[in-house]
N, CA and C of each residue as an Amber inpcrd file, in Angstrom:
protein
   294
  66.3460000 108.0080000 137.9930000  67.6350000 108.6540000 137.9900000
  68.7610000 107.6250000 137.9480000  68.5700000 106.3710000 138.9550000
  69.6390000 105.8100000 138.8160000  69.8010000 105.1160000 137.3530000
  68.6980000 104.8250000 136.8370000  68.7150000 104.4010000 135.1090000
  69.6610000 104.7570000 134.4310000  69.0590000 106.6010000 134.5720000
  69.9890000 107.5300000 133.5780000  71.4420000 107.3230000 133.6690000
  72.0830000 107.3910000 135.0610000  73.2250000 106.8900000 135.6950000
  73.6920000 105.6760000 135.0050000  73.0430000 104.5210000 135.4350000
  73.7850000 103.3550000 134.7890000  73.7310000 103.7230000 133.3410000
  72.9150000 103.6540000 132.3680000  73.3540000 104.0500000 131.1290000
  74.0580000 105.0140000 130.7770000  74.4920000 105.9220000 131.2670000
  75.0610000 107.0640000 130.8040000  76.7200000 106.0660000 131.1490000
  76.6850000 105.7200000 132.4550000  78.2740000 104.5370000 132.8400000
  78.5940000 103.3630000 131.5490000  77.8520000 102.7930000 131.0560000
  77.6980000 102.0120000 130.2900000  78.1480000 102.3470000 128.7670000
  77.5820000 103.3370000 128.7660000  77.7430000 103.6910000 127.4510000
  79.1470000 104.6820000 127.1690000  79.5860000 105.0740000 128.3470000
  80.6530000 105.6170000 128.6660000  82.2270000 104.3840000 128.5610000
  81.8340000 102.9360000 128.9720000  82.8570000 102.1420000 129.0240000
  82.6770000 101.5360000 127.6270000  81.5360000 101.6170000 127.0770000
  81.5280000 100.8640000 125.1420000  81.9440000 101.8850000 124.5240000
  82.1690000 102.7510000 124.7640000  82.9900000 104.3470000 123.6220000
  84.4250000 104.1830000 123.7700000  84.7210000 103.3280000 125.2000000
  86.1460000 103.7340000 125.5780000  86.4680000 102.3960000 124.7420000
  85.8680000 100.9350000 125.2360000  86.2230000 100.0270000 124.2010000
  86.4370000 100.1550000 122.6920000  85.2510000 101.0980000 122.3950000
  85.7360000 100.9740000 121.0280000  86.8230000 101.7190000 120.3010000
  87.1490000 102.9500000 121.4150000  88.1020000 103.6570000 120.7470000
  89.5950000 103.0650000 120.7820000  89.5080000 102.2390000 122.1150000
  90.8260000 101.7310000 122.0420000  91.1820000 100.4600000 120.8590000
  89.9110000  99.6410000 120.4110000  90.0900000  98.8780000 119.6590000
  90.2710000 100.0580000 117.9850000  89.8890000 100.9180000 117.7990000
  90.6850000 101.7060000 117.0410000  91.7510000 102.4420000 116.7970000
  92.2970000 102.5110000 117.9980000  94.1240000 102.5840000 118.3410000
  94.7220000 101.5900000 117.5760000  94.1050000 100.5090000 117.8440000
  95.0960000  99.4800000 117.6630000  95.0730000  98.8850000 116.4080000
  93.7920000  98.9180000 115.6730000  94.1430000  98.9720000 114.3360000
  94.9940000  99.6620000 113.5460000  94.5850000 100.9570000 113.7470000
  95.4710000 101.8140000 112.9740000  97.3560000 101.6720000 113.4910000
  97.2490000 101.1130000 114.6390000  98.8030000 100.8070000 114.9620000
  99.2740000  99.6620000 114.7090000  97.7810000  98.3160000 114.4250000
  98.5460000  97.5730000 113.3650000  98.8780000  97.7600000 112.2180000
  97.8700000  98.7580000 111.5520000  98.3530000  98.9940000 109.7470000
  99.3360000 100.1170000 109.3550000  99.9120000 100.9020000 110.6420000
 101.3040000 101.6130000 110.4050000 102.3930000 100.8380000 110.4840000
 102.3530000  99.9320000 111.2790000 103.3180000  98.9640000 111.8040000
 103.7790000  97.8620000 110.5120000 102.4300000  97.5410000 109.7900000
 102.7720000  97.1480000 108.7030000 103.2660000  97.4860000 107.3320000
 102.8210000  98.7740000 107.6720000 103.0050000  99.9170000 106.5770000
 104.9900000 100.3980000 106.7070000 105.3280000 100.4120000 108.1470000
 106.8480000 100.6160000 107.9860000 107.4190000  99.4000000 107.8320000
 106.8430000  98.2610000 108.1490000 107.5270000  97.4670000 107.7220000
 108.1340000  97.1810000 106.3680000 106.9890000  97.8340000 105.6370000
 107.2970000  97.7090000 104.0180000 108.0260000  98.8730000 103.6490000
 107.8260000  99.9660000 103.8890000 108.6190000 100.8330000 103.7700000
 109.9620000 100.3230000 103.9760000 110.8920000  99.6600000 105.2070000
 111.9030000  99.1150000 105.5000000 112.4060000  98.3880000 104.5520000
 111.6380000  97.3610000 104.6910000 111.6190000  96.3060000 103.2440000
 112.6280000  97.0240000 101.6890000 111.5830000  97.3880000 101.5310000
 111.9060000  98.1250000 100.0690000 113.1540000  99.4220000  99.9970000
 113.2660000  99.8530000 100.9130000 115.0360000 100.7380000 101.7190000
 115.5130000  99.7270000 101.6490000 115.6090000  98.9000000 102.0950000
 117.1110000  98.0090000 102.4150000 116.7810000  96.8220000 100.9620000
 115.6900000  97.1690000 100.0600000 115.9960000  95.9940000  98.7750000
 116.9790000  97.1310000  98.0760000 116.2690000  98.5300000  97.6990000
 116.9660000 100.1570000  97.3300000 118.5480000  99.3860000  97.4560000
 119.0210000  99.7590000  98.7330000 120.0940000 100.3570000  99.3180000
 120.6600000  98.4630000  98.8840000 120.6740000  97.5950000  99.3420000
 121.2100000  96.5610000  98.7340000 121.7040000  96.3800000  97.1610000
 120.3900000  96.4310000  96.5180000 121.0470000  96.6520000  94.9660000
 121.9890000  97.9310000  94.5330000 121.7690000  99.3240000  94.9750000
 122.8390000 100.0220000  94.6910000 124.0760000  99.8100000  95.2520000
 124.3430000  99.3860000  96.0860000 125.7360000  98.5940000  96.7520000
 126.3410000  97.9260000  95.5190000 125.4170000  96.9920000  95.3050000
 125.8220000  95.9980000  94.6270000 125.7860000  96.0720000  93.2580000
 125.2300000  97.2570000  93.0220000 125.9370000  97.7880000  91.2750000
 126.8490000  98.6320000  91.3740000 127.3680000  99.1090000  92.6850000
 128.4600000  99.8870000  92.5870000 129.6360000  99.2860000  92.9720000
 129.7080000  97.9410000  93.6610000 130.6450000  97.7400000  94.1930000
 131.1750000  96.1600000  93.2020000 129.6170000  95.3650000  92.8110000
 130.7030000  94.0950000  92.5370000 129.8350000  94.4870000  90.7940000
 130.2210000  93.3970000  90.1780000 129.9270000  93.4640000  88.3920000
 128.5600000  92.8840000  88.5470000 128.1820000  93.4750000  87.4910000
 126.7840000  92.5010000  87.1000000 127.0130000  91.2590000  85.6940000
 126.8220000  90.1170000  86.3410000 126.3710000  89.2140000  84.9820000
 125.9120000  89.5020000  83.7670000 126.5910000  89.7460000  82.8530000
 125.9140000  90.0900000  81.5500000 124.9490000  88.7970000  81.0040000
 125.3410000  87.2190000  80.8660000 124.7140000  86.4760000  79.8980000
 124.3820000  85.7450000  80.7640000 124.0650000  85.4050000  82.3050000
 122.7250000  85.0030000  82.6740000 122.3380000  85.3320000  83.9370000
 121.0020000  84.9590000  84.3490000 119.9760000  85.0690000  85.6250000
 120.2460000  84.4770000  86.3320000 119.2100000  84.8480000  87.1760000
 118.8080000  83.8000000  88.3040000 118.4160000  82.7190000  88.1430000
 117.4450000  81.6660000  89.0560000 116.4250000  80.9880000  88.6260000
 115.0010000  80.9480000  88.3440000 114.9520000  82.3340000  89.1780000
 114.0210000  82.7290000  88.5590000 113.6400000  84.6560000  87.9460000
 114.8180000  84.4110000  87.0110000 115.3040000  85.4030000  86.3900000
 115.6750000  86.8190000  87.2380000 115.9680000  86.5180000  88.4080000
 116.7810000  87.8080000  89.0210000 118.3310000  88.1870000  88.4060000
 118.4300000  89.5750000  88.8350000 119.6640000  90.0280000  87.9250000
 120.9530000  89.3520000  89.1910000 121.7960000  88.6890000  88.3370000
 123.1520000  88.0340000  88.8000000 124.0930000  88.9770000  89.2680000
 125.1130000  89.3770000  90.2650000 126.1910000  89.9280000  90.4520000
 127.3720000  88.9160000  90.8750000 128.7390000  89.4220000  91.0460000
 129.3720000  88.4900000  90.9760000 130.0110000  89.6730000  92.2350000
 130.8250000  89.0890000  93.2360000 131.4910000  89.9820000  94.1210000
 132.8900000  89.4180000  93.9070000 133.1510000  89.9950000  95.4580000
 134.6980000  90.2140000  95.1540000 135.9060000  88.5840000  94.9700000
 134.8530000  87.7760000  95.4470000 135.4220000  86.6830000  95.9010000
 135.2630000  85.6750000  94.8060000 134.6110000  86.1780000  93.1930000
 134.1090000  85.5510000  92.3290000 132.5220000  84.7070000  92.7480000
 131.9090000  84.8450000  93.8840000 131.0250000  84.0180000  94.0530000
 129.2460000  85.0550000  93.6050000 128.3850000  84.3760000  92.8990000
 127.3060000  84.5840000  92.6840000 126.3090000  84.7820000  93.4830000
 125.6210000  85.5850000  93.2750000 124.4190000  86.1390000  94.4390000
 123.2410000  87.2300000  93.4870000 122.2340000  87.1700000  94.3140000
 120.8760000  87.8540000  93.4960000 120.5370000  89.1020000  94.7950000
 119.9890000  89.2280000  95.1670000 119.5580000  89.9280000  95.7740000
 117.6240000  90.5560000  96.0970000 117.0480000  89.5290000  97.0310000
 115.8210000  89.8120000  97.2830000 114.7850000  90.9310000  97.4000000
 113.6460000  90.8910000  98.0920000 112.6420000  91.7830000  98.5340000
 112.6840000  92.6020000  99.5480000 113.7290000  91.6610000 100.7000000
 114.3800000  92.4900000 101.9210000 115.5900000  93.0240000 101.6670000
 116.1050000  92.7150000  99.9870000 117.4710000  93.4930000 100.4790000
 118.9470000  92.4000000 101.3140000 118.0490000  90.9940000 100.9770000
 119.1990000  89.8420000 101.1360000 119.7030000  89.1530000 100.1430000
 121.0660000  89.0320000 100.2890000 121.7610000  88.2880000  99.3280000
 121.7810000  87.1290000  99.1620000 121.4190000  86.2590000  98.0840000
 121.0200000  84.7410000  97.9680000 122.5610000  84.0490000  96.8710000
 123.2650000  83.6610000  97.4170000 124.2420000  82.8390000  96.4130000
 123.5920000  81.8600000  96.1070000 124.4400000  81.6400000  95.1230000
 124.1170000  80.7080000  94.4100000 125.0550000  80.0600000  93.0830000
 125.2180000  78.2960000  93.0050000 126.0260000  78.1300000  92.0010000
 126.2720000  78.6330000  90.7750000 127.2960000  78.0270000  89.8930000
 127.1960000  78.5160000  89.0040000 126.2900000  77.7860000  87.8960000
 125.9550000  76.6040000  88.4160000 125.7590000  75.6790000  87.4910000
 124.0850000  75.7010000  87.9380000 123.3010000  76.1990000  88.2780000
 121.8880000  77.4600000  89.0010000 121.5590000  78.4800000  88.2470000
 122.7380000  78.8700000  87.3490000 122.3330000  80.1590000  86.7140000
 121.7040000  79.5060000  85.5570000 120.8150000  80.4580000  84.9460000
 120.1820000  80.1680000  83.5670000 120.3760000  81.3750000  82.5680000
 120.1810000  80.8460000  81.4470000 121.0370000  81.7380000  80.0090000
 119.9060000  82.9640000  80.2980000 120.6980000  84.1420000  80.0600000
 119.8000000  85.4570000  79.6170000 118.7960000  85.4440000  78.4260000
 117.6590000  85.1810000  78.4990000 116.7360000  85.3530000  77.1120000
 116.1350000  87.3330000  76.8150000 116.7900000  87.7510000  75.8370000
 116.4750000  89.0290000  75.6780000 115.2220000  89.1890000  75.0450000
């Protein structure tokens, strides 16, 4: 009897381990999952700002061919993966190849 006991305890604390180590996966891969979601909202919401508010560069890029805007202050900037603004010279930009 006491057998049954200890194994039945045993096997009772490896179910609980494992379920909690499956909490936590799945709450790492949501966690990563809004992160990107976030990400890509605030790249969204950055570039429409910034085609509504400053001009876009017609005749050249980035450096590595991101689309150019120019704001209010005349100064150059691209705009990333998070949705951050990267200035940059003028003499940085490269010719538009269509």
């Amino acid at each position: 009897m006491k057998k049954i006991v200890g194994i039945g305890i045993m096997s009772l604390f490896l179910g609980l381990s494992a379920n909690t180590y499956a909490q936590e996966k799945v709450k790492e891969e949501v966690k990563k999952d809004a992160k990107k979601v976030g990400n890509k909202t605030a790249e969204v919401a950055s570039k429409s700002k910034a085609k509504i508010t400053d001009q876009k560069h017609k005749d050249k890029v980035g450096p590595a061919g991101q689309t150019i805007y120019i704001d209010n202050h005349s100064k150059y900037y691209w705009v990333d993966k998070k949705g951050h603004r990267h200035y940059v010279t003028e003499a940085a930009l490269k010719a538009k190849v269509d």
